[in-house]
N, CA, C and O atoms as a Tripos MOL2 file, in Angstrom:
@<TRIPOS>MOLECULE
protein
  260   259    65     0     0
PROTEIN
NO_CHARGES

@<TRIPOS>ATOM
      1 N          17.0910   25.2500   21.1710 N.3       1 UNK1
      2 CA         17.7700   26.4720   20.7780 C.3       1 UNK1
      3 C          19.2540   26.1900   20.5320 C.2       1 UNK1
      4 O          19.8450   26.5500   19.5140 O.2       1 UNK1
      5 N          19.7680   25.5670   21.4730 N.am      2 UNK2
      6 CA         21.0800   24.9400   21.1270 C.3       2 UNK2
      7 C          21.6000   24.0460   19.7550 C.2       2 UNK2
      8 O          22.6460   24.2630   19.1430 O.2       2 UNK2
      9 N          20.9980   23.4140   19.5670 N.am      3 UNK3
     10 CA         20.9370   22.9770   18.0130 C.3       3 UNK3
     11 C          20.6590   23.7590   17.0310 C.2       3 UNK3
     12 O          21.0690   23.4750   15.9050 O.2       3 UNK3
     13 N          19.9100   24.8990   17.2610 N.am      4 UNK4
     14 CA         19.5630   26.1020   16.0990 C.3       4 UNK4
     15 C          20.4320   27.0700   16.0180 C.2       4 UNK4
     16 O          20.6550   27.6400   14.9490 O.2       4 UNK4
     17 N          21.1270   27.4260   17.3180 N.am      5 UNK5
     18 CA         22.4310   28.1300   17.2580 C.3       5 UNK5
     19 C          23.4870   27.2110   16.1910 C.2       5 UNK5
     20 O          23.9970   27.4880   15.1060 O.2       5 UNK5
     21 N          23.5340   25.9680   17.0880 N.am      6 UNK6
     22 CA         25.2990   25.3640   15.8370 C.3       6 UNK6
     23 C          25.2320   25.2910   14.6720 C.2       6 UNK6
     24 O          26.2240   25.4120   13.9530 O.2       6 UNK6
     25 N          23.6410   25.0020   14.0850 N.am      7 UNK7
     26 CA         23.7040   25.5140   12.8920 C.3       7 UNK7
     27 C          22.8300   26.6880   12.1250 C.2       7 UNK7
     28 O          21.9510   26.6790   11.2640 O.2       7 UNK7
     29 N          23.5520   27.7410   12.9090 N.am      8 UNK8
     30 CA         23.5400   28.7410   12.9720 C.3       8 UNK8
     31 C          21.7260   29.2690   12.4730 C.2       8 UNK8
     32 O          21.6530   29.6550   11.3070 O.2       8 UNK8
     33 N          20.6230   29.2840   13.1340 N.am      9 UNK9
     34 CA         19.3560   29.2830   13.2800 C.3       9 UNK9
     35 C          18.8750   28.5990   12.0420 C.2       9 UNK9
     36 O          17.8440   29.1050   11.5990 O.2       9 UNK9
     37 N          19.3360   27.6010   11.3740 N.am     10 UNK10
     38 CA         18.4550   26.8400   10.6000 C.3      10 UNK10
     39 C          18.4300   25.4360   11.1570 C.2      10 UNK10
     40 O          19.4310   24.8140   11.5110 O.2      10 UNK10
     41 N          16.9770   24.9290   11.2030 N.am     11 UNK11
     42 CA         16.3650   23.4260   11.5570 C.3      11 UNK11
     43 C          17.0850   22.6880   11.3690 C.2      11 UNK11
     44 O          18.2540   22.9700   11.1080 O.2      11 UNK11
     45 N          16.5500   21.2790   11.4490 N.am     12 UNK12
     46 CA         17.0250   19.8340   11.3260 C.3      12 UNK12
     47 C          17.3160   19.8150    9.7600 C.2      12 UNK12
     48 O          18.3480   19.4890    9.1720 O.2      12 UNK12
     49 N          15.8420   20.3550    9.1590 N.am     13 UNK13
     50 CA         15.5630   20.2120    7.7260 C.3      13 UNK13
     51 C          16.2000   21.4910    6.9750 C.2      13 UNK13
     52 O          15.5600   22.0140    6.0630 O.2      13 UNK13
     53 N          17.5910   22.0450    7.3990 N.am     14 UNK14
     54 CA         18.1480   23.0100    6.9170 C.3      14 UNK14
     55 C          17.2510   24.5270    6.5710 C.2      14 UNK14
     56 O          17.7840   25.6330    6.4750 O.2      14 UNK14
     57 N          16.0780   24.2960    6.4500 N.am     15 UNK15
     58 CA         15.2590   25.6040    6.9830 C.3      15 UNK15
     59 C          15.1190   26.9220    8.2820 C.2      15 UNK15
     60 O          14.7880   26.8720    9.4660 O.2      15 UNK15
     61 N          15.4050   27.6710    7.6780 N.am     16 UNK16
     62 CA         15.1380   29.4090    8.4250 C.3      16 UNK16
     63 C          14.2600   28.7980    9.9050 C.2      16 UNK16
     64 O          13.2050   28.1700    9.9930 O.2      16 UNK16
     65 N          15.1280   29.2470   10.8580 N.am     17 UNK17
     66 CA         14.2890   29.2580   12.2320 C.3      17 UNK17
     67 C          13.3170   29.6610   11.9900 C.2      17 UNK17
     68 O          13.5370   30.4660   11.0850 O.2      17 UNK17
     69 N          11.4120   29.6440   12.3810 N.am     18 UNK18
     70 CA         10.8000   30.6600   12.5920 C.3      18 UNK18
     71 C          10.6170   31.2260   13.4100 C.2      18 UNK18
     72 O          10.6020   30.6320   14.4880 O.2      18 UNK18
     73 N          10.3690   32.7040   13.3940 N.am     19 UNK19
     74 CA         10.6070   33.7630   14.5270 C.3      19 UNK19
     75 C          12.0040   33.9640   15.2580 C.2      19 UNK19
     76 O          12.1800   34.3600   16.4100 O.2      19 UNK19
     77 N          12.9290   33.6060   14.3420 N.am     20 UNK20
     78 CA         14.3710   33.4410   14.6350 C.3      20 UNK20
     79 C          14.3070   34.5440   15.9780 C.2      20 UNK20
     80 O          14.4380   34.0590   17.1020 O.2      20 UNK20
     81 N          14.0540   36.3920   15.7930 N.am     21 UNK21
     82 CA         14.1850   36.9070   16.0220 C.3      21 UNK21
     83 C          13.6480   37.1400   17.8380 C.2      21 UNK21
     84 O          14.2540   37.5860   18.8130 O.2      21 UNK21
     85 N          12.5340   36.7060   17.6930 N.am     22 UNK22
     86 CA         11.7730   36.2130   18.8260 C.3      22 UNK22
     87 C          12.8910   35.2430   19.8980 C.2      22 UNK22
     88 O          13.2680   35.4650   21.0480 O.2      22 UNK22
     89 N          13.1620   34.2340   19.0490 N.am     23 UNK23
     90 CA         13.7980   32.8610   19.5340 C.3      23 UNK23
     91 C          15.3510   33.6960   20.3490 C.2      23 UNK23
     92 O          16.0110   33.2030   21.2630 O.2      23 UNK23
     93 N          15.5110   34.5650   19.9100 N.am     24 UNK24
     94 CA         16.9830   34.8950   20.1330 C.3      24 UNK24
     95 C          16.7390   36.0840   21.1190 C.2      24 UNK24
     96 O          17.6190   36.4000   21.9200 O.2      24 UNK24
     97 N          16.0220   36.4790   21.0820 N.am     25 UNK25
     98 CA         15.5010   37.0950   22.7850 C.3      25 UNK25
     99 C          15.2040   36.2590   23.6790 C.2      25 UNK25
    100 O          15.4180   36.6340   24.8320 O.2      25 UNK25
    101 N          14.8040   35.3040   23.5410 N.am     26 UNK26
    102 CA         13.9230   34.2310   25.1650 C.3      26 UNK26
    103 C          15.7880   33.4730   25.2910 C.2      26 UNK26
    104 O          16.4300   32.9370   26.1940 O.2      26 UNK26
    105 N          16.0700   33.8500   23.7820 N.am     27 UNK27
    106 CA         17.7710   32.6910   24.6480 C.3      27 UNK27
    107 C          18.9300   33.6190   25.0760 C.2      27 UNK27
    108 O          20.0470   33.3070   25.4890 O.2      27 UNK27
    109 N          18.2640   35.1120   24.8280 N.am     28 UNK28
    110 CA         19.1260   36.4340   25.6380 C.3      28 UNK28
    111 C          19.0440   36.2580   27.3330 C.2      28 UNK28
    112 O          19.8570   36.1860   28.2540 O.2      28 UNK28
    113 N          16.9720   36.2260   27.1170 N.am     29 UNK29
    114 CA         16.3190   36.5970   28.5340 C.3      29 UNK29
    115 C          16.9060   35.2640   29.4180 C.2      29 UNK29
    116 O          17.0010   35.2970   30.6450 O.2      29 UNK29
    117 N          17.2890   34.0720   28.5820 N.am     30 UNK30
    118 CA         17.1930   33.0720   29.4620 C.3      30 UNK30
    119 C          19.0080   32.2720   30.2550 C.2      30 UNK30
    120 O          19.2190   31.2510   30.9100 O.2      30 UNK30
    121 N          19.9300   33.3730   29.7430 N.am     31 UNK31
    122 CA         21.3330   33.5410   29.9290 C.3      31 UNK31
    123 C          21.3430   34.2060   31.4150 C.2      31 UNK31
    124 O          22.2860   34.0620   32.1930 O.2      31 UNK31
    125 N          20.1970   34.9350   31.6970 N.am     32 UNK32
    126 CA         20.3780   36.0750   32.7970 C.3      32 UNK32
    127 C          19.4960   34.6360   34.0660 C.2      32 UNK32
    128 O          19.9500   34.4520   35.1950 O.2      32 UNK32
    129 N          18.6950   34.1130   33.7060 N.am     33 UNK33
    130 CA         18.0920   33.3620   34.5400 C.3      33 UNK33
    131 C          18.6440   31.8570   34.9650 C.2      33 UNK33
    132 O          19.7420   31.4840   34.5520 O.2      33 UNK33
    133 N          17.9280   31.1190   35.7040 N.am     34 UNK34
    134 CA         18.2180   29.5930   35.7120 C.3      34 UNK34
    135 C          16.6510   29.2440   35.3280 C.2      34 UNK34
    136 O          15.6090   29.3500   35.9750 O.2      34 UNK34
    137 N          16.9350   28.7890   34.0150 N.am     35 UNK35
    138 CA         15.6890   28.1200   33.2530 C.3      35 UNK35
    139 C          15.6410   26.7620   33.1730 C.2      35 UNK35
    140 O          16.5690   26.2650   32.5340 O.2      35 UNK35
    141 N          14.7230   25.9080   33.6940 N.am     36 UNK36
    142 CA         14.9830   24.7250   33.5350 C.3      36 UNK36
    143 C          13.6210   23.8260   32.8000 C.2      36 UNK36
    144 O          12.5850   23.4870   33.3720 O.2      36 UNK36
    145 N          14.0150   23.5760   31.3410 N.am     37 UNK37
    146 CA         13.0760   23.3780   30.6190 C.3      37 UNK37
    147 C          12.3040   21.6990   30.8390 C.2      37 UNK37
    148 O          12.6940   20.7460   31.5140 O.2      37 UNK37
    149 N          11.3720   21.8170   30.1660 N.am     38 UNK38
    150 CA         10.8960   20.0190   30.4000 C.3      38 UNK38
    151 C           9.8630   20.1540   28.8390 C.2      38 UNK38
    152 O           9.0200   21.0220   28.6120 O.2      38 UNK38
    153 N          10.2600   19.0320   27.9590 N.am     39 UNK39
    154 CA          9.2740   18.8190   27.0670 C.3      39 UNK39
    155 C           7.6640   18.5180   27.5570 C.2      39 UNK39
    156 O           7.2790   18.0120   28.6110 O.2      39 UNK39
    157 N           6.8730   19.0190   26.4010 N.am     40 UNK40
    158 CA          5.3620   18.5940   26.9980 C.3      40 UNK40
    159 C           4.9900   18.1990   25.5530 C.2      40 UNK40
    160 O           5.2730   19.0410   24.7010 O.2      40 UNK40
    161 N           4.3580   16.9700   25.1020 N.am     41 UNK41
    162 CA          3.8580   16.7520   24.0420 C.3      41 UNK41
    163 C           2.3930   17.5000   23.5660 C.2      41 UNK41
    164 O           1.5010   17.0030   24.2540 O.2      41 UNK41
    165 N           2.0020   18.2230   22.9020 N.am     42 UNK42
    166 CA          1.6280   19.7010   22.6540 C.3      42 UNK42
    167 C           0.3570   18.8200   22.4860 C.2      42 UNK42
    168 O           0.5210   17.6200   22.2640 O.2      42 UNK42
    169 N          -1.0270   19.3850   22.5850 N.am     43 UNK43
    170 CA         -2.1660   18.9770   22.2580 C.3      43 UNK43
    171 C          -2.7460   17.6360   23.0430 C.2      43 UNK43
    172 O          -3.6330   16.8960   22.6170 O.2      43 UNK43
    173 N          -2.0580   17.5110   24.2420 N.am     44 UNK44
    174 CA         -2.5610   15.9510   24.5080 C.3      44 UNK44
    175 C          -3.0870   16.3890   25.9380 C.2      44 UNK44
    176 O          -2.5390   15.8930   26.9230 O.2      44 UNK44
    177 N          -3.8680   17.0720   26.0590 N.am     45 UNK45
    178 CA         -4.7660   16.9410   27.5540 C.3      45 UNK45
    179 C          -3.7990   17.6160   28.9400 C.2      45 UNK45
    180 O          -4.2190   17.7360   30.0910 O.2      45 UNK45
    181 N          -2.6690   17.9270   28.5290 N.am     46 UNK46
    182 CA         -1.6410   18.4200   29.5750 C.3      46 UNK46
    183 C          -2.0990   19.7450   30.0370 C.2      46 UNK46
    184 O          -2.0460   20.6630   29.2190 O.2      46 UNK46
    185 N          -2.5320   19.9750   31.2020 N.am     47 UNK47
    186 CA         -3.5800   21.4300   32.0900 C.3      47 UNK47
    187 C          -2.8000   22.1260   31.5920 C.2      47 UNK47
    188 O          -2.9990   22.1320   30.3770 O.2      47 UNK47
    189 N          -1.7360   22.9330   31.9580 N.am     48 UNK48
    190 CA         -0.5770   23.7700   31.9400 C.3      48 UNK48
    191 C          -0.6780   24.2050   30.3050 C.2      48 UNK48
    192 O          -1.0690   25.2990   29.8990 O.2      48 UNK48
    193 N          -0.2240   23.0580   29.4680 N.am     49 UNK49
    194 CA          0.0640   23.3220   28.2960 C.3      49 UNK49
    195 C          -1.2340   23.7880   27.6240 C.2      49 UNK49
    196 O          -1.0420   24.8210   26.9820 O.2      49 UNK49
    197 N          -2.7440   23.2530   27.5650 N.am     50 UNK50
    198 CA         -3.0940   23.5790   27.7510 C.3      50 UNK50
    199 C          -4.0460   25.0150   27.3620 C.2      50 UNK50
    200 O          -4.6680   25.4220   26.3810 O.2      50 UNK50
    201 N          -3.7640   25.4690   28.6780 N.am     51 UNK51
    202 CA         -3.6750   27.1330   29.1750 C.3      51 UNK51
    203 C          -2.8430   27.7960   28.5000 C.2      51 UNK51
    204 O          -3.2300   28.8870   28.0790 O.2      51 UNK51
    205 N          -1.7430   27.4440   28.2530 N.am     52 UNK52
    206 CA         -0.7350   28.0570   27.3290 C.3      52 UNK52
    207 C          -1.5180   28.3410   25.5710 C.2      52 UNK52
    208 O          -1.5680   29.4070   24.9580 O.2      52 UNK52
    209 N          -1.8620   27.4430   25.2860 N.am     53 UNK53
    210 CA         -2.4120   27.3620   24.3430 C.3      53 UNK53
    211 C          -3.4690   28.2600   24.4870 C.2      53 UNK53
    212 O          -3.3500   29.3100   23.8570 O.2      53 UNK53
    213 N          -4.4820   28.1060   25.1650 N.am     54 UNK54
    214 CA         -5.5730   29.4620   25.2910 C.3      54 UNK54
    215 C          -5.3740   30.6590   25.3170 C.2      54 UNK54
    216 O          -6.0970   31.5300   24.8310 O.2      54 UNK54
    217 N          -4.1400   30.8240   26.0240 N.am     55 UNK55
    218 CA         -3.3380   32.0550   26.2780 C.3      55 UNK55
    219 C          -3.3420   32.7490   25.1980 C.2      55 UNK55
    220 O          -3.9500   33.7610   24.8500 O.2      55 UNK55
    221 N          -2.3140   31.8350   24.5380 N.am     56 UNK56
    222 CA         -1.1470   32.3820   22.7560 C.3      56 UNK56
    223 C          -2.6400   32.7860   22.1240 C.2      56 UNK56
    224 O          -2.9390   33.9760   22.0280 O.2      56 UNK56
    225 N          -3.6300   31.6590   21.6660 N.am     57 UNK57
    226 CA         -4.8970   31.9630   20.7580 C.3      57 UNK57
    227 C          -5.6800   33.1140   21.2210 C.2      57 UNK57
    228 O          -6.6190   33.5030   20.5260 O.2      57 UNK57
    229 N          -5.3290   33.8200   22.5560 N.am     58 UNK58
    230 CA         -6.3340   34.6720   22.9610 C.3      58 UNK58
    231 C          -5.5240   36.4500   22.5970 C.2      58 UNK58
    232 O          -5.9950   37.5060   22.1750 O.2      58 UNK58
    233 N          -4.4030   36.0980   22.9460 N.am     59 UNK59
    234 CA         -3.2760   37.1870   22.7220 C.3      59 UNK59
    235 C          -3.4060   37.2830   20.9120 C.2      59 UNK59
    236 O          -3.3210   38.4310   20.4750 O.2      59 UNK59
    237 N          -3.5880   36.2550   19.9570 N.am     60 UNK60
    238 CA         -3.6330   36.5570   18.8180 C.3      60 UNK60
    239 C          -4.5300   37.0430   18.2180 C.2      60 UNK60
    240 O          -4.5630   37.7170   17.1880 O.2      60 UNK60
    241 N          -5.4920   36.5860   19.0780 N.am     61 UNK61
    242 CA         -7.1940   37.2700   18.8590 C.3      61 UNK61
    243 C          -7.2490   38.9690   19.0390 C.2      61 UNK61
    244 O          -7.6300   39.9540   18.4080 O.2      61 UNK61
    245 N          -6.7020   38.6750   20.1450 N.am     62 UNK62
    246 CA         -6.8710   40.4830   20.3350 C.3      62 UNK62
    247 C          -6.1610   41.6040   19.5270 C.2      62 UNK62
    248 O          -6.5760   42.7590   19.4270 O.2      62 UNK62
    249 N          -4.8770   41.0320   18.8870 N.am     63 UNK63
    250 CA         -4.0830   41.7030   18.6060 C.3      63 UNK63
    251 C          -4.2930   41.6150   16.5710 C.2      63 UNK63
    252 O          -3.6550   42.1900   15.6890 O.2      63 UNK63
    253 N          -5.6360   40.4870   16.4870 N.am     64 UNK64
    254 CA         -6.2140   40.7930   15.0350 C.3      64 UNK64
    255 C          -7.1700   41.7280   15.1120 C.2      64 UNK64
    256 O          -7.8590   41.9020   14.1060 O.2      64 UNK64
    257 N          -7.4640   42.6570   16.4930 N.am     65 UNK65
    258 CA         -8.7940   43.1160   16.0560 C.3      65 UNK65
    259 C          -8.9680   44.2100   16.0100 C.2      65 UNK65
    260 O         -10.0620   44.6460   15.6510 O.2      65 UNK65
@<TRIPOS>BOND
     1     1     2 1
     2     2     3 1
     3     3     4 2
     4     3     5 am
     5     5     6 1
     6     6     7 1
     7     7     8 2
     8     7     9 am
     9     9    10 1
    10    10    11 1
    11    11    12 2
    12    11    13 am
    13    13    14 1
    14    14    15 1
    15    15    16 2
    16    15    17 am
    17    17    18 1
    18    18    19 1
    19    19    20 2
    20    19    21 am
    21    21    22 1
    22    22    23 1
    23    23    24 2
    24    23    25 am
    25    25    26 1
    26    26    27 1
    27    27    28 2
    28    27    29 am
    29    29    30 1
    30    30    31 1
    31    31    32 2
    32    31    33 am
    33    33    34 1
    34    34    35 1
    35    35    36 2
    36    35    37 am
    37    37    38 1
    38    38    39 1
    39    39    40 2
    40    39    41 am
    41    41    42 1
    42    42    43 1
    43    43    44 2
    44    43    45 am
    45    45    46 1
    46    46    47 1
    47    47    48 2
    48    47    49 am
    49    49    50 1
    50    50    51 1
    51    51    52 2
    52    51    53 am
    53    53    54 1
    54    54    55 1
    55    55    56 2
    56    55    57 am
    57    57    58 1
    58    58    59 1
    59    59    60 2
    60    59    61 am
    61    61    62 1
    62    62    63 1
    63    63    64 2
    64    63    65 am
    65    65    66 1
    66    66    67 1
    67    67    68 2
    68    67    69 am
    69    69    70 1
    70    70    71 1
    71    71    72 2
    72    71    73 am
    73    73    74 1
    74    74    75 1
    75    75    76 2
    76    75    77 am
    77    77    78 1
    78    78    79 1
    79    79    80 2
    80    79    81 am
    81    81    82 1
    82    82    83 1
    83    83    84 2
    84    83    85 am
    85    85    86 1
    86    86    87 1
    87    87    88 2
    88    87    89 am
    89    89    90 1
    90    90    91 1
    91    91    92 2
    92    91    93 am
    93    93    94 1
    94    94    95 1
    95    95    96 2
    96    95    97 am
    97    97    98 1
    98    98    99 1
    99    99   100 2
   100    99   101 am
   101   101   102 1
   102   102   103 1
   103   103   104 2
   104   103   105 am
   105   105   106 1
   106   106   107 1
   107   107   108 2
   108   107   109 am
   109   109   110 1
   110   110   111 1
   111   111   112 2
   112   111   113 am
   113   113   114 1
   114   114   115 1
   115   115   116 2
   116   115   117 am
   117   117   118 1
   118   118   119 1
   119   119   120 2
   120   119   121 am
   121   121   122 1
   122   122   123 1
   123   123   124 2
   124   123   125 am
   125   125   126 1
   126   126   127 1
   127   127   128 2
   128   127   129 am
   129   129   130 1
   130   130   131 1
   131   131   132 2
   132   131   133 am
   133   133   134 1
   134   134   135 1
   135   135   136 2
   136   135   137 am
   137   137   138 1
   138   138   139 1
   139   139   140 2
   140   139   141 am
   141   141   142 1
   142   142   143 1
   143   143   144 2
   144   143   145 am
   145   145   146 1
   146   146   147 1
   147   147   148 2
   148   147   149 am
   149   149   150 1
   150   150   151 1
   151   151   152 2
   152   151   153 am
   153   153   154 1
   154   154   155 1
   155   155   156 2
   156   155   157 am
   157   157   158 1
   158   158   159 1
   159   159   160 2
   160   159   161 am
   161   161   162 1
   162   162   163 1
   163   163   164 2
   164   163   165 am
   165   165   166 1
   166   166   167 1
   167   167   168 2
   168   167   169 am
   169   169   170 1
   170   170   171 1
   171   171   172 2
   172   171   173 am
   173   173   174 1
   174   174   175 1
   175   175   176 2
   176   175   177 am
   177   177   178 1
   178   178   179 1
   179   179   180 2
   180   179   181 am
   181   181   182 1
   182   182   183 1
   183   183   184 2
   184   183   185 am
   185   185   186 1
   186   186   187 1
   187   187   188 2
   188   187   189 am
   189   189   190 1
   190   190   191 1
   191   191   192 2
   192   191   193 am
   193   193   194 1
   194   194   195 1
   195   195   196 2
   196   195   197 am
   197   197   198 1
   198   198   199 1
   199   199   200 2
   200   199   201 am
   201   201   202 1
   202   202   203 1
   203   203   204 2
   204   203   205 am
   205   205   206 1
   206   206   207 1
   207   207   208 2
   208   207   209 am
   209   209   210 1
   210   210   211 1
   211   211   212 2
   212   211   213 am
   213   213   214 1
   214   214   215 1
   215   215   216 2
   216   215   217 am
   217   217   218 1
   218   218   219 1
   219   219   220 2
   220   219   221 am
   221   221   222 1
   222   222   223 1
   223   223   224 2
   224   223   225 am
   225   225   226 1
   226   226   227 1
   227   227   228 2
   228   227   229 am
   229   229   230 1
   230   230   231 1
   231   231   232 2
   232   231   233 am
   233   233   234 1
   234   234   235 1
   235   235   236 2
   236   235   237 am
   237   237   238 1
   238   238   239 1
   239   239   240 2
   240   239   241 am
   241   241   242 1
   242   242   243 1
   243   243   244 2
   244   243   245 am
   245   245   246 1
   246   246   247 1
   247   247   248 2
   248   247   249 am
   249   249   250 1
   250   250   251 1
   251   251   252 2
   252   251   253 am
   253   253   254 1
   254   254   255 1
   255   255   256 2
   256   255   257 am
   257   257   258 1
   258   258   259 1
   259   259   260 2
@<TRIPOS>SUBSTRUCTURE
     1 UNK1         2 RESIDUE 1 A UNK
     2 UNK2         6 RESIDUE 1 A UNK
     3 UNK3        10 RESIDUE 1 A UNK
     4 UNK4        14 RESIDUE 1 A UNK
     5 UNK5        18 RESIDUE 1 A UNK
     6 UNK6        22 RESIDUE 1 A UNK
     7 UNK7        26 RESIDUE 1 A UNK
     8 UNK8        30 RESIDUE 1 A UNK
     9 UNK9        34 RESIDUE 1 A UNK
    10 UNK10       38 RESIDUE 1 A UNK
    11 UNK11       42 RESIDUE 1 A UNK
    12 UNK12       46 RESIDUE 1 A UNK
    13 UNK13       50 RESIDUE 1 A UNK
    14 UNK14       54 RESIDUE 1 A UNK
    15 UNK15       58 RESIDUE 1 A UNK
    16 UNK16       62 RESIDUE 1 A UNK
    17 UNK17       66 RESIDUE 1 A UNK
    18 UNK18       70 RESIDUE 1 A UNK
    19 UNK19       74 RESIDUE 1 A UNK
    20 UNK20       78 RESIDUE 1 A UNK
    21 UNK21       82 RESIDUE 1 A UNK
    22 UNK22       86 RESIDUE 1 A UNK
    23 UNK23       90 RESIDUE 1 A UNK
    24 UNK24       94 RESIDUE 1 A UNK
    25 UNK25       98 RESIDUE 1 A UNK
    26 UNK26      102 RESIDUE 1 A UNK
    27 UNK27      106 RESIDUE 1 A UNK
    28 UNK28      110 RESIDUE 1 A UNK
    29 UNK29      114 RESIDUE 1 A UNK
    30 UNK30      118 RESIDUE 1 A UNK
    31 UNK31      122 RESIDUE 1 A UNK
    32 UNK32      126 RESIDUE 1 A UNK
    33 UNK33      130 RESIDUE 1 A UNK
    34 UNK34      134 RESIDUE 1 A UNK
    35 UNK35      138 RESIDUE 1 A UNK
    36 UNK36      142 RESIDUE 1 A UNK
    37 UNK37      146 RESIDUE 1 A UNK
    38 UNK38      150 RESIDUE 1 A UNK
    39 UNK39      154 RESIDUE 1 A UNK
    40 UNK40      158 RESIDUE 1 A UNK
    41 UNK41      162 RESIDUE 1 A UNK
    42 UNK42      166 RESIDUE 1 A UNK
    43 UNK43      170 RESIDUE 1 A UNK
    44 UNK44      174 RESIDUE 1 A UNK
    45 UNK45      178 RESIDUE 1 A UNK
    46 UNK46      182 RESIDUE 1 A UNK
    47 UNK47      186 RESIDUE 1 A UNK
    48 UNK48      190 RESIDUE 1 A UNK
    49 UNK49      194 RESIDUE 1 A UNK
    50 UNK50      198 RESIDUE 1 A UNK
    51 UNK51      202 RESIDUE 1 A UNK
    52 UNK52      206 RESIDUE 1 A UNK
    53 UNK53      210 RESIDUE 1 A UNK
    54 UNK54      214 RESIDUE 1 A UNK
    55 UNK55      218 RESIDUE 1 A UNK
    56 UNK56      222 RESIDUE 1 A UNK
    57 UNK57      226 RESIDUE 1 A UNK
    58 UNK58      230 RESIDUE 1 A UNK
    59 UNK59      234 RESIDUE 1 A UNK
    60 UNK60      238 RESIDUE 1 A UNK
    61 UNK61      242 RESIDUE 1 A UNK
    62 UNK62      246 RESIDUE 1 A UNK
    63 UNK63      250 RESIDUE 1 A UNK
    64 UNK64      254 RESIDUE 1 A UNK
    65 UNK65      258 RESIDUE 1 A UNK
């Protein structure tokens, strides 16, 4: 998020944040907290991540139907 702020919500590849709008609430919500992040390489067997993933696909499911 810090890199998408300095230049000012566009990527590496000079492209539009996606869900800029989204993105700029969790970095509102996360000013008020002590958040302490850790990368997870996405799709590789990690429990947690995961679940996360089942989560998001299940929340999108419901909210197509």
């Amino acid at each position: 998020i810090a890199n998408w702020k300095r230049r000012n919500w566009r990527t590496a590849g000079k492209q539009p944040v996606k869900n800029k709008d989204l993105w700029q609430e969790l970095d509102a919500l996360c000013q008020k907290h002590d958040v302490e992040w850790h990368w997870v390489k996405g799709h590789s067997g990690h429990r947690e991540n995961e679940i996360a993933d089942q989560l998001a696909n299940r929340g999108i499911d419901e909210l197509s139907r």
